[in-house]
C-alpha positions in Angstrom: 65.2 11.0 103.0 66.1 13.1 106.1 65.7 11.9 109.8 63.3 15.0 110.2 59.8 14.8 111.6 57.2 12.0 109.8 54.6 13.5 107.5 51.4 11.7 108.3 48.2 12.9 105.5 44.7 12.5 107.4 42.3 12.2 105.1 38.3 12.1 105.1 35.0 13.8 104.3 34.2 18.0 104.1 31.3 17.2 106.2 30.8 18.0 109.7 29.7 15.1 111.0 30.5 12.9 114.2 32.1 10.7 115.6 34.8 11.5 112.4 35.4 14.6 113.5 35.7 14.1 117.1 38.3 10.7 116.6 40.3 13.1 113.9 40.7 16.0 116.4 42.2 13.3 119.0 44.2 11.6 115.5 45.2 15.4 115.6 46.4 15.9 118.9 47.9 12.5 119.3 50.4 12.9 115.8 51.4 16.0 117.4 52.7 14.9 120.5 54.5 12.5 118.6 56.2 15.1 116.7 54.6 14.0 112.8 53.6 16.9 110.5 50.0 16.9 109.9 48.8 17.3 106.2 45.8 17.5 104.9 43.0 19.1 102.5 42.9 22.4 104.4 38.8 22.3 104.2 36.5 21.6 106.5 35.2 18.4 108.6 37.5 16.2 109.0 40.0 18.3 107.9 39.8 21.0 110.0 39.3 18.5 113.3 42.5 17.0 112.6 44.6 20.5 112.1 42.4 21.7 115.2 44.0 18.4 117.1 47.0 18.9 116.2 47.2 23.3 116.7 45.8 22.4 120.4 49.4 20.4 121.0 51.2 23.0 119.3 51.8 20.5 116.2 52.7 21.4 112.6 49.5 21.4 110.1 49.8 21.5 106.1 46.6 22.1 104.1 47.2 21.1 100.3 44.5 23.3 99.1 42.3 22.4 95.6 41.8 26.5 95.3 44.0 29.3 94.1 43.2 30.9 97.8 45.0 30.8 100.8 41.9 32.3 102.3 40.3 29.1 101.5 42.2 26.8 104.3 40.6 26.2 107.8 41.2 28.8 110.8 44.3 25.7 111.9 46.0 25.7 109.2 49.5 27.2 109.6 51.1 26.6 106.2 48.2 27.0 103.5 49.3 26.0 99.7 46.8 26.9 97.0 47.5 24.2 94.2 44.3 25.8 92.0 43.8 21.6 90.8 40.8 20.8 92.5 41.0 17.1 93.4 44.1 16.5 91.7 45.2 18.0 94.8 44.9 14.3 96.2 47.7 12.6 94.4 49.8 15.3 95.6 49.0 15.3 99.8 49.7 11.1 99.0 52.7 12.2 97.2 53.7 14.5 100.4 53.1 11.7 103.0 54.9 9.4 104.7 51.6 7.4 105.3 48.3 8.2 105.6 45.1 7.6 107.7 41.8 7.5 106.0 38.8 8.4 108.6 35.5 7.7 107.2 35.4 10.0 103.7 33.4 10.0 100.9 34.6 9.4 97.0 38.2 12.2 97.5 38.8 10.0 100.2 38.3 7.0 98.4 40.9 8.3 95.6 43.5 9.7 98.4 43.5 5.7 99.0 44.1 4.6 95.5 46.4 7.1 94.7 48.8 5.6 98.4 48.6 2.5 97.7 49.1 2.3 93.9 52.4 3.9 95.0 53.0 1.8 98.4 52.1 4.2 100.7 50.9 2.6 104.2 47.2 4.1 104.3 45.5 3.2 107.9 41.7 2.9 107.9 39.2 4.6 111.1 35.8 3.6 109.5 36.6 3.9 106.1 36.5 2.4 102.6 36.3 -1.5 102.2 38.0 -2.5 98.9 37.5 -5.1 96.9 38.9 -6.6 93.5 37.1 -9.1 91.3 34.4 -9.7 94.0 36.7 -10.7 96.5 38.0 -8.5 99.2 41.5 -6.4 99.2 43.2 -6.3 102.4 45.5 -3.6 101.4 43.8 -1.0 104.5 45.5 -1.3 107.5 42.5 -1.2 109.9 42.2 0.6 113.5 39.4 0.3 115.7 40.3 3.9 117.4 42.0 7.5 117.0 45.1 5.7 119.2 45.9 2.5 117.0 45.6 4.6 113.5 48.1 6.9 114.8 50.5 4.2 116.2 50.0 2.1 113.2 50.6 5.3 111.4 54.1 6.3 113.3 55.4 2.4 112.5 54.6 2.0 108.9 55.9 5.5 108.5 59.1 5.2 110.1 59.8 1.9 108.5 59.2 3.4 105.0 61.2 6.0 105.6 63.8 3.9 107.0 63.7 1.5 104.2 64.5 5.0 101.6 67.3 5.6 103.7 
């Protein structure tokens, strides 16, 4: 892997709805003045409070789209790419990450989580799913009370698994 900028996927419900959208507009803002790549599903919600975080700092925002239509991403999107495979969209913005933070969300959300950390992504949790195997909980989340400790829990597991492929 290169020593370039740390891709960090944000991923949570199409619904407008607060506080998600409020604490992934400041996830937003706070990856870009850190310098990470922001991907994400391009919609709306969550989505498009964490790409208009991270425009308002002048960060980088990637929307894996599940439509064949550019025109489909939100207004802060810069680099908009139409996969046309619906939610199998998913696997591939995991695939793209170097960790990811899951804010709230509904059952995409839920599957962005599998998907990380069948293949050892770091996925940090704001609010989110609460897994459980066999009845008994499943402490693979990395929780974060706020906006600020995803991200910096974000930054570290990313740089160390990136450092570890190196």
């Amino acid at each position: 892997m290169s020593g370039g900028p740390l891709y960090v996927a944000v991923c949570g419900s199409a619904a407008d709805e607060e506080p998600a959208c409020s604490r992934a507009e400041e996830i937003g803002r706070l990856l870009a003045r850190a310098g990470a790549v922001v991907l994400c599903g391009g919609l709306t919600g969550v989505m498009e409070a964490v790409c208009r975080g991270a425009r308002a700092e002048g960060g980088l925002t990637v929307g894996l789209l599940p439509s064949e239509d550019r025109a489909d991403a939100n207004g802060y999107v810069d680099v908009a790419i139409p996969l046309g495979l619906g939610e199998v969209r998913n696997a591939l913005l995991v695939r793209a990450c170097d960790a990811m933070i899951a804010l709230t969300g509904e059952y995409g959300t839920l599957s962005e989580i599998g998907f990380a950390l069948k293949i050892g992504k770091p996925v940090i949790g704001v609010d989110t799913w609460q897994l459980s195997n066999r009845g008994g909980p499943v402490d693979a989340v990395i929780e974060a009370a706020s906006p600020e400790e995803a991200v910096e829990k974000a930054l570290a597991a990313a740089a160390e698994r990136v450092a570890a492929a190196t």
